[in-house]
C-alpha positions as CSV (number, residue, x, y, z in Angstrom):
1,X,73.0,24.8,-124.9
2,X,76.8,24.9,-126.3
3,X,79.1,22.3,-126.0
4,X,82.2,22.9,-124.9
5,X,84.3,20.8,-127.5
6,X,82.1,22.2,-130.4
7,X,83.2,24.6,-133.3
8,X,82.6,25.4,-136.2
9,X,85.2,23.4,-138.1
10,X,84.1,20.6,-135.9
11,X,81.0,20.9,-137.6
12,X,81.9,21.2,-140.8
13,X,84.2,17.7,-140.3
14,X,81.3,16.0,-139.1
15,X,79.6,16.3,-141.9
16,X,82.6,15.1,-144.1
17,X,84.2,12.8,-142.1
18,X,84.2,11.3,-138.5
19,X,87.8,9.9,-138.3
20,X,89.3,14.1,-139.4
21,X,86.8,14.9,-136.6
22,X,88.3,12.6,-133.9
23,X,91.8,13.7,-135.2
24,X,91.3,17.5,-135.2
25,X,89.7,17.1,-131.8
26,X,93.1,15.6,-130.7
27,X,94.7,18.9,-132.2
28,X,96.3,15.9,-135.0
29,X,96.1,18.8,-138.0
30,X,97.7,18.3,-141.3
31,X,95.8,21.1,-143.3
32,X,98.3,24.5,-142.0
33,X,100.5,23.6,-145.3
34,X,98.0,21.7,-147.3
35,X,97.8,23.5,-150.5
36,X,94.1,23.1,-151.2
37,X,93.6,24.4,-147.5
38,X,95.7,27.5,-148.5
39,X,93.8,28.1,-150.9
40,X,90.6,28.3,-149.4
41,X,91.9,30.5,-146.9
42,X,93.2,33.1,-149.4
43,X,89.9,33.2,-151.5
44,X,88.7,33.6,-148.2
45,X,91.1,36.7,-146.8
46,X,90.8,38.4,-150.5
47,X,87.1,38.3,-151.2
48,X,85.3,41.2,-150.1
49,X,87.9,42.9,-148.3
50,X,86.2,46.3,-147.9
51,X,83.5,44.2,-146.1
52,X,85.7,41.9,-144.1
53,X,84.8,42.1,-140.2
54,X,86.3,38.8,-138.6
55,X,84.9,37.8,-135.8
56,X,86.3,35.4,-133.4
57,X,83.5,33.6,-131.1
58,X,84.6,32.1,-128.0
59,X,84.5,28.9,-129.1
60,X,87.6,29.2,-131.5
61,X,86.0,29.3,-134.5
62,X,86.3,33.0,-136.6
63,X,83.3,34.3,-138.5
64,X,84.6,35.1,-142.3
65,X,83.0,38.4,-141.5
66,X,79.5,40.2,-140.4
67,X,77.5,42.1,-142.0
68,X,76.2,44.5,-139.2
69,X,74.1,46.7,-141.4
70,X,72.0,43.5,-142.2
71,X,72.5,41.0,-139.4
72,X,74.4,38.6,-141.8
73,X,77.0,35.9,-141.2
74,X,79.2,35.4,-144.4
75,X,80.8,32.2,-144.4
76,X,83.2,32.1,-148.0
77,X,84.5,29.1,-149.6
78,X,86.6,27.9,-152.3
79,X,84.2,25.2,-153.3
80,X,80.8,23.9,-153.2
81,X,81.7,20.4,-153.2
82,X,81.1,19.9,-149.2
83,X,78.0,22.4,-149.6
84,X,76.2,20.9,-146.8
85,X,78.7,20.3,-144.0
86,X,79.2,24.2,-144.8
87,X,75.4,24.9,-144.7
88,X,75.4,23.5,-141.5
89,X,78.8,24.7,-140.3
90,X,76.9,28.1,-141.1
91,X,73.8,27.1,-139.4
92,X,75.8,26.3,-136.5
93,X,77.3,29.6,-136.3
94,X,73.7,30.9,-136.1
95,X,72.7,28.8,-133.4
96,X,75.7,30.0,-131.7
97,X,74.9,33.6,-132.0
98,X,71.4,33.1,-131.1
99,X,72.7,30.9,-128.2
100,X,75.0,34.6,-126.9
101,X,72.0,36.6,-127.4
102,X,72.3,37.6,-131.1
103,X,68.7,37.3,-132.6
104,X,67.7,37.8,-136.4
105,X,70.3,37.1,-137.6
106,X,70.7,34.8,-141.1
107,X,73.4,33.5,-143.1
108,X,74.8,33.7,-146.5
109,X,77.7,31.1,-148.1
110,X,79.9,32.8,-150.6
111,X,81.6,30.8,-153.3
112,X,83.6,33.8,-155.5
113,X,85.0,31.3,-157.9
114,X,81.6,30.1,-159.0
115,X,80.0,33.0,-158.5
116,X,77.7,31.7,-156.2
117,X,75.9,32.5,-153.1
118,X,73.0,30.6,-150.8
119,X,71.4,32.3,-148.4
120,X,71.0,30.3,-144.8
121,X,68.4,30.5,-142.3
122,X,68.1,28.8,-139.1
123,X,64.8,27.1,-138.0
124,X,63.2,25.0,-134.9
125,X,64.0,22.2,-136.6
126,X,67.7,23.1,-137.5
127,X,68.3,23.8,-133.8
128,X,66.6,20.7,-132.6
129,X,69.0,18.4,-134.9
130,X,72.0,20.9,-133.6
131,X,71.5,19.9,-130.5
132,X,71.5,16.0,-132.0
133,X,74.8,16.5,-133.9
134,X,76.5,18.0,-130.6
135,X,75.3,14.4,-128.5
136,X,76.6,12.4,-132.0
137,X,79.6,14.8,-132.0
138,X,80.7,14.1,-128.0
139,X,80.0,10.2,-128.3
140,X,82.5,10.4,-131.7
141,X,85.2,12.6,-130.2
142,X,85.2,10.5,-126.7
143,X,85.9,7.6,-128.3
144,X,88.7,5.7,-127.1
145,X,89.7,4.3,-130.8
146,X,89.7,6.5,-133.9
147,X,86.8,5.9,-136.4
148,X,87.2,3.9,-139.5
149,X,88.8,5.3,-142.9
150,X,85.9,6.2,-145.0
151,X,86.8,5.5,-148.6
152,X,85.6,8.9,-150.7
153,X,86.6,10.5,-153.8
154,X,87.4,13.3,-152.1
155,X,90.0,11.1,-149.6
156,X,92.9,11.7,-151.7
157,X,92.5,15.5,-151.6
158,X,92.4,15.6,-148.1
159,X,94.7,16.5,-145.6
160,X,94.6,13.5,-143.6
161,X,94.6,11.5,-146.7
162,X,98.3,9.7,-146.2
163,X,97.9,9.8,-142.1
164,X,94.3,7.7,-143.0
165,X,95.9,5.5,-146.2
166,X,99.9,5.6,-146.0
């Protein structure tokens, strides 16, 4: 089952953050002239451009493109810092194809700078903990209060970082 306030990037900011997830859900978004963010979505719109199908689901979220031929989702980033909020960010997007009706179909995160690639698969018990994010995920975004500041390296490179500390 899909949740209705799930996405991809919703996902993703799960994984790195509860309090950017609560914002974003409120359509609070800093990153459109974040530098860092800009940059990630170049690499993104440059690499592989003779292979670039975007996709966008329903949900909001755009695949970085689809491999047809061999029934893979390519998910590019700039950096593999937040590897696995973008594993599962990935996975999600499998669960969500699977979930339309789209079987055998895998994954594969691209980071062109470090010339690096991981191949993703979705299992049983991906989907089961899928299903356990999107319950965590609801209770987090239907909070009445926004979550604590989390205090990580990677704060002060965020988007959010003077909303959360200024």
């Amino acid at each position: 089952m899909l949740y209705p306030k799930v996405n991809g990037t919703k996902i993703s900011y799960y994984f790195i953050c509860h309090r950017k997830l609560w914002l974003f859900d409120r359509q609070l978004q800093f990153e459109s002239d974040f530098s860092a963010v800009e940059e990630g979505k170049f690499i993104s719109e440059t690499t592989y451009p003779e292979e670039r199908h975007e996709i966008q689901l329903s949900d909001g979220a755009v695949l970085d493109f689809y491999d047809k031929r061999h029934k893979v989702v390519h998910e590019v980033k700039k950096s593999d810092k937040m590897e696995e909020a973008h594993i599962w960010q990935l996975k999600y997007y499998l669960f969500y194809l699977k979930s339309s009706g789209v079987t055998s179909v895998t994954g594969r995160l691209d980071y062109p700078k470090l010339k690096k690639t991981l191949e993703i698969e979705l299992s049983k018990n991906d989907e089961h903990k899928i299903q356990e994010i999107f319950d965590d995920m609801t209770a987090i975004i239907n909070r009445v209060n926004v979550p604590e500041r989390i205090n990580k390296k990677f704060c002060k490179m965020c988007a959010y970082y003077e909303f959360c500390w200024a």
